[in-house]
C-alpha positions as CSV (number, residue, x, y, z in Angstrom):
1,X,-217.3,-109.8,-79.0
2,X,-217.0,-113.1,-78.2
3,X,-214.0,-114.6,-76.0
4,X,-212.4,-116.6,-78.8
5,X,-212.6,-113.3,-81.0
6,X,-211.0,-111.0,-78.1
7,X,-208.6,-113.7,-77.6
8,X,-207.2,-113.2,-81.1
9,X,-207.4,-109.6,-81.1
10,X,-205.2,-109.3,-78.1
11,X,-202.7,-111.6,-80.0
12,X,-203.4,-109.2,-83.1
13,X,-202.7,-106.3,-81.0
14,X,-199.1,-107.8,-79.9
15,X,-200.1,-108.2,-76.4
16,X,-198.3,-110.9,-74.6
17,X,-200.5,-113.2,-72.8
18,X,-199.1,-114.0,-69.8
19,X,-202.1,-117.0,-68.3
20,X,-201.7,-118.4,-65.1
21,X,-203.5,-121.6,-64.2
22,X,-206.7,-121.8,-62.6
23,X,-208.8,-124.6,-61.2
24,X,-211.7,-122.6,-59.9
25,X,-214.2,-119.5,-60.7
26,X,-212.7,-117.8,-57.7
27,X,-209.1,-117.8,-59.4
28,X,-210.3,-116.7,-62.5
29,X,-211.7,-114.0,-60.9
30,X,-208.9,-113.5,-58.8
31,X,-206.4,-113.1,-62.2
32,X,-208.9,-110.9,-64.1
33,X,-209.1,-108.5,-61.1
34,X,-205.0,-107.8,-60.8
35,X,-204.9,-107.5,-64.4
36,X,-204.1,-110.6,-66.6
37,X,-205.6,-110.5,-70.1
38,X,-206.2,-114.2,-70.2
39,X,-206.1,-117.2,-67.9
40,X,-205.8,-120.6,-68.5
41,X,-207.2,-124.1,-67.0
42,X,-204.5,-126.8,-67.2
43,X,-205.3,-130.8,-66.6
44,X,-203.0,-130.8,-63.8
45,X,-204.2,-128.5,-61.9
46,X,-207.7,-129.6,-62.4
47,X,-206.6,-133.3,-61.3
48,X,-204.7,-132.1,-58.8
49,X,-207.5,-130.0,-57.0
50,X,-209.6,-133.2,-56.9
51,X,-206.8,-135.2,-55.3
52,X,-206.3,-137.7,-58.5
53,X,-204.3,-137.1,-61.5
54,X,-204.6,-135.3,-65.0
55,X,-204.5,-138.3,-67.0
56,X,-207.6,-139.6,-64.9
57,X,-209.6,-136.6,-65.5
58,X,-212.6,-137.3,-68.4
59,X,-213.4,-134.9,-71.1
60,X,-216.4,-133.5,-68.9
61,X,-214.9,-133.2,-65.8
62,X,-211.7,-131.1,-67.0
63,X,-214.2,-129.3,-69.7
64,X,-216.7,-128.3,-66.8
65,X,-214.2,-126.6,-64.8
66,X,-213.2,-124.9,-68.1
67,X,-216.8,-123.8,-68.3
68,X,-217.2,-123.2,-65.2
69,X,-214.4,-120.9,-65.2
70,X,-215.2,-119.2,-68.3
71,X,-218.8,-118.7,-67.2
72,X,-217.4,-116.5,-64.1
73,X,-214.9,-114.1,-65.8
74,X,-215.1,-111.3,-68.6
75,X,-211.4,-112.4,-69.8
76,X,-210.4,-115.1,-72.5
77,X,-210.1,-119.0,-71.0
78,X,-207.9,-121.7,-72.6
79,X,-208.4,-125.3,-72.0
80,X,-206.1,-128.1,-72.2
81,X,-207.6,-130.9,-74.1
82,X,-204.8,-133.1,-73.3
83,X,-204.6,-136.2,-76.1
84,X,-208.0,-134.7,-77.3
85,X,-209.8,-137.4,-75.1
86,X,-209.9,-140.4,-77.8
87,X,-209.7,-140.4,-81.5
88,X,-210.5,-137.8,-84.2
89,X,-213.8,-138.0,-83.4
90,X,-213.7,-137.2,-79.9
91,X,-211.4,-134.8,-80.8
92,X,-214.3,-133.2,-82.7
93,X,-216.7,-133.4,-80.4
94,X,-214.1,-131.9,-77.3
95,X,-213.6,-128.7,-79.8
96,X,-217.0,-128.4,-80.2
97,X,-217.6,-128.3,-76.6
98,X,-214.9,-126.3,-76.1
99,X,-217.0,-123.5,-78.3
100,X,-220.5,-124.7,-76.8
101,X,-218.8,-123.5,-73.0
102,X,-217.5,-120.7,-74.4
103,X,-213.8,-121.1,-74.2
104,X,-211.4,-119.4,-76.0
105,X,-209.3,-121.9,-77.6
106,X,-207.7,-125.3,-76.4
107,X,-204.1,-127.0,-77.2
108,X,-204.1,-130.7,-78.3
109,X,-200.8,-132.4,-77.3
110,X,-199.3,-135.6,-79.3
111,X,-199.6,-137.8,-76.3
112,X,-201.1,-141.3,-76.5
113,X,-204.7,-141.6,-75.4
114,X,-205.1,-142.8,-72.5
115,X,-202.5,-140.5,-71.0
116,X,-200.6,-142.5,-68.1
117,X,-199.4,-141.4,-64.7
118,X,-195.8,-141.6,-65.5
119,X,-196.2,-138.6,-67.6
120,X,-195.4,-136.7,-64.7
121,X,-191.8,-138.4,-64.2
122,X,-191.4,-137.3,-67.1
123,X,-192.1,-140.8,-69.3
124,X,-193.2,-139.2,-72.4
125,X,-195.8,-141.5,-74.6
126,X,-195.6,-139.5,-77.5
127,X,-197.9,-140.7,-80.3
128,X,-197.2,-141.0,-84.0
129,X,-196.6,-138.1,-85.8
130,X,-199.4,-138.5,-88.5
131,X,-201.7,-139.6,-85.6
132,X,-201.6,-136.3,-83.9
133,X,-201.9,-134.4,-86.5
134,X,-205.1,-136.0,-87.8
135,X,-206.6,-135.1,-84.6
136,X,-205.4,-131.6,-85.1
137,X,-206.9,-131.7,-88.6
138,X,-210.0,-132.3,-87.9
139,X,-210.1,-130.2,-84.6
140,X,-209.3,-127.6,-87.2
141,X,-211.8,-128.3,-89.5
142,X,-214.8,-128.3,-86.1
143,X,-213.3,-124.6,-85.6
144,X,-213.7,-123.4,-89.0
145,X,-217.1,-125.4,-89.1
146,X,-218.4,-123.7,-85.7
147,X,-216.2,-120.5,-84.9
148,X,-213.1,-119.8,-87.0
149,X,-212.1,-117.6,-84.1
150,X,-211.7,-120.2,-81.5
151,X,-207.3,-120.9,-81.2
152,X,-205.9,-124.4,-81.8
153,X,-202.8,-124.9,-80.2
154,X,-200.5,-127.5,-81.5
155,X,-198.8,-129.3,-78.2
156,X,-195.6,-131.7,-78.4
157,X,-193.6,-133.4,-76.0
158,X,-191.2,-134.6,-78.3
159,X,-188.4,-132.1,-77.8
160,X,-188.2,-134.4,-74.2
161,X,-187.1,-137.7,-75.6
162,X,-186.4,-137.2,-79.5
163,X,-184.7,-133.2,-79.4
164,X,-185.3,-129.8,-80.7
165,X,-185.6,-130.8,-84.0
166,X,-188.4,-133.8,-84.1
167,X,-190.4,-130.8,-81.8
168,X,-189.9,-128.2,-84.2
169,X,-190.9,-130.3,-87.7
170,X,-193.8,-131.2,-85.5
171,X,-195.2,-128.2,-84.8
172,X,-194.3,-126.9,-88.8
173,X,-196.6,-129.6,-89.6
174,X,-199.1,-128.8,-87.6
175,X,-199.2,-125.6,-89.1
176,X,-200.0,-127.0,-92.4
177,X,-203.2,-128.3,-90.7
178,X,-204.7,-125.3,-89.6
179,X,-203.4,-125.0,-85.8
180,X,-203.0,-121.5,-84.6
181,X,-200.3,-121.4,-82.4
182,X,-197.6,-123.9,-81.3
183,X,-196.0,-125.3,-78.0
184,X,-192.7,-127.7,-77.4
185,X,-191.1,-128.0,-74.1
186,X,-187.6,-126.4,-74.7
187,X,-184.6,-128.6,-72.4
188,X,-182.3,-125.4,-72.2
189,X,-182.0,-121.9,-72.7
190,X,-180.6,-121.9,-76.2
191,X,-183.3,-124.2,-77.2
192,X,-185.9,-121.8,-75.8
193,X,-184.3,-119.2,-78.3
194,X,-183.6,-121.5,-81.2
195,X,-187.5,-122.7,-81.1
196,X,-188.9,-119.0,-81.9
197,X,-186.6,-118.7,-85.2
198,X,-187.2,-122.4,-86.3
199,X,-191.0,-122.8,-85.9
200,X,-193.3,-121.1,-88.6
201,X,-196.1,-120.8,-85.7
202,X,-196.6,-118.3,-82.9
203,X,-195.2,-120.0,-80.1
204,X,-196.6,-120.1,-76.5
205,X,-194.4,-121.0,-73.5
206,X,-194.8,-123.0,-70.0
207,X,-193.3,-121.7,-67.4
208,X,-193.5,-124.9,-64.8
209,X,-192.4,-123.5,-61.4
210,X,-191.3,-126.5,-59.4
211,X,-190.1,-128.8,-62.2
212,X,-187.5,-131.4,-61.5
213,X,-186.5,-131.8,-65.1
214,X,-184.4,-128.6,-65.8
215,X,-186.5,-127.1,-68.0
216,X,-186.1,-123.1,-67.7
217,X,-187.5,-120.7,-65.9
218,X,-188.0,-117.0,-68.1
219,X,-189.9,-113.8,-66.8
220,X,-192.0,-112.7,-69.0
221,X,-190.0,-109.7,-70.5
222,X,-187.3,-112.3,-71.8
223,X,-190.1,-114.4,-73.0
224,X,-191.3,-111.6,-74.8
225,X,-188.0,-110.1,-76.1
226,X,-186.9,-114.1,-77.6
227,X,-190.2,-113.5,-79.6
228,X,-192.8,-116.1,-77.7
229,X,-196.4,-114.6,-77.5
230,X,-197.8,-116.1,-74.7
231,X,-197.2,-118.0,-71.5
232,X,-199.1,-120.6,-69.5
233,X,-197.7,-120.2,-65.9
234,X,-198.5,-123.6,-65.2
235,X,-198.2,-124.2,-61.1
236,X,-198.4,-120.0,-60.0
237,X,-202.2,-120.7,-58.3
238,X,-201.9,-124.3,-57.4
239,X,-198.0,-124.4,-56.3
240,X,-198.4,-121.0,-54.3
241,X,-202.3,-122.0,-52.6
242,X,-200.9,-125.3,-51.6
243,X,-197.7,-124.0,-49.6
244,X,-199.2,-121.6,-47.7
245,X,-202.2,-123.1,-47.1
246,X,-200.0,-126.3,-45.4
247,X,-197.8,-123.7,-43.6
248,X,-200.4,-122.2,-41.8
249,X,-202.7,-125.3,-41.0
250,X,-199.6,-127.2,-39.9
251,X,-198.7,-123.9,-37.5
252,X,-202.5,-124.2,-36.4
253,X,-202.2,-128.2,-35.7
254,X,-199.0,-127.5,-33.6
255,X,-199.5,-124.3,-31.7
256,X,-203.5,-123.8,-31.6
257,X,-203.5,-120.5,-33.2
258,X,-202.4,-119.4,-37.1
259,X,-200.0,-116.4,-37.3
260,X,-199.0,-116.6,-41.3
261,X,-201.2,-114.0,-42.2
262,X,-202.1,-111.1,-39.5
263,X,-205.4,-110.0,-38.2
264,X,-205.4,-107.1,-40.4
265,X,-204.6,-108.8,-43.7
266,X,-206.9,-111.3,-43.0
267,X,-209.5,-108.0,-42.9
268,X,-208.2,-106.6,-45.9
269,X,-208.2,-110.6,-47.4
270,X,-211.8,-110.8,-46.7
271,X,-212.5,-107.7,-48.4
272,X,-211.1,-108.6,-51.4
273,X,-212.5,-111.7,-51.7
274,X,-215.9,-110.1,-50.8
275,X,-215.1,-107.6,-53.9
276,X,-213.7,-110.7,-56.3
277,X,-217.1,-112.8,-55.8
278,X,-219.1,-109.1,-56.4
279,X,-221.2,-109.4,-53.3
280,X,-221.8,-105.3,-53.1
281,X,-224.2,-106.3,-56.1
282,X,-225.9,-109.0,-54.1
283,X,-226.4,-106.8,-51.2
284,X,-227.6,-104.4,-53.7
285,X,-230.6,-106.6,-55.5
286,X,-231.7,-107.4,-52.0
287,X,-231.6,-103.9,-50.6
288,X,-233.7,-103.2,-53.4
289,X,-236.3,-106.6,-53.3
290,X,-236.5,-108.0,-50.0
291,X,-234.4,-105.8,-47.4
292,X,-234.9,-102.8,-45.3
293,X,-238.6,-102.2,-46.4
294,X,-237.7,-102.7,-50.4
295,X,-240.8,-103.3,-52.6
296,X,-242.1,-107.1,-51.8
297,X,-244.5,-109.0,-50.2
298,X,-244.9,-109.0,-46.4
């Protein structure tokens, strides 16, 4: 089966998708092994693990750690396409891509192409309704021409600057164009619930830990019970690596010695990375080929 195909059959089965951000093979595998279903690369975590920003990223550098990603885990990947990286056309050609790397599915928000740094203070560029959903029309018409399983996920930020209700006859437009699933950033709790019951597609949330706009924070039993299906937990890997990380090489600059995590979690940290990367089966190959008197050339 591929991924795109499990992806939807997970969704069939009424699993909720709970996908924390990644930026790196190791936390893909590192999600898969405690038991997520699906993960999810996100353009600001990929710009942010490279020290720029997402709206500087280019289609191949956020699609290759997408890949990259995917190539590494045995669960479903989504990729954010951003602003589909240009016009229709490139639109096209990131979908197909997207299906060459072997991702899942992708979202396609209505921002304007080039994306700009303000974004993240929260300056939203939104593009023109019938210009955003051309792109998501023909996106939809690469799926159907190369895999009709791979997941289109309609993306707007208007529900930031223009309210609920530009967001929501959005995303019911977009699902007269053949996207999948749908996404708006709620600005309260009773817009949260309100979005379910108003928006004729399967709506996934994002959960952005740390965000100094007031959107809310849900766990993902009441994101389930106000009838959302999935949830991209935007800043989990990212937010959480970067604070301890500075903690303890801060306490290391200052005091000469790190103490955040013991000697004995630090064993039991090793370990597990050791069992996340699979090196027993390395070990094993060369047990077998080239060490202690395995069949091979002198």
């Amino acid at each position: 089966m591929t991924m795109s195909a499990r992806f939807r059959a997970l969704l069939r089965e009424g699993k909720f998708l709970h996908m924390p951000a990644v930026y790196d093979p190791i936390g893909g595998r590192l999600v898969q092994s405690v038991g997520f279903e699906a993960t999810y690369v996100g353009g600001y975590v990929t710009g942010g693990s490279r020290a720029i920003t997402e709206p500087l990223l280019t289609m191949n550098e956020q699609i290759d750690v997408a890949g990259e990603v995917a190539s590494q885990v045995e669960i479903p990947v989504i990729f954010d396409a951003g602003a589909g990286f240009g016009e229709p056309l490139h639109t096209m050609r990131t979908v197909a891509v997207a299906i060459r790397q072997g991702l899942a599915g992708l979202h396609l928000e209505d921002q304007h192409f080039p994306k700009r740094a303000h974004y993240h203070k929260y300056h939203v560029h939104c593009a023109p309704r019938e210009e955003w959903l051309m792109k998501l029309r023909m996106a939809c018409r690469e799926r159907d021409r190369l895999d009709p399983d791979f997941t289109i996920i309609a993306r707007t930020d208007s529900a930031r600057t223009e309210g609920l209700d530009e967001a929501v006859d959005r995303l019911n437009a977009a699902a007269e164009t053949g996207a999948d699933m749908g996404l708006l950033f709620p600005r309260s709790n009773a817009e949260a619930e309100a979005a379910v019951r108003r928006v004729k597609l399967p709506l996934v949330y994002v959960q952005s830990r740390g965000n100094r706009d007031g959107r809310p924070l849900f766990t993902t039993n009441q994101l389930r019970d106000m009838g959302y299906v999935a949830c991209i937990d935007a800043q989990i890997v990212l937010g959480t690596a970067f604070h301890f990380i500075r903690k303890a090489l801060v306490e290391l600059r200052e005091t000469g010695d790190s103490t955040l995590v013991s000697q004995e979690d630090f064993v039991v940290a090793r370990q597990q990375i050791e069992d996340v990367i699979r090196l027993d089966e390395y070990y094993a190959i060369e047990e077998e080929t080239v060490e202690f008197g395995g069949n091979h050339a002198p």
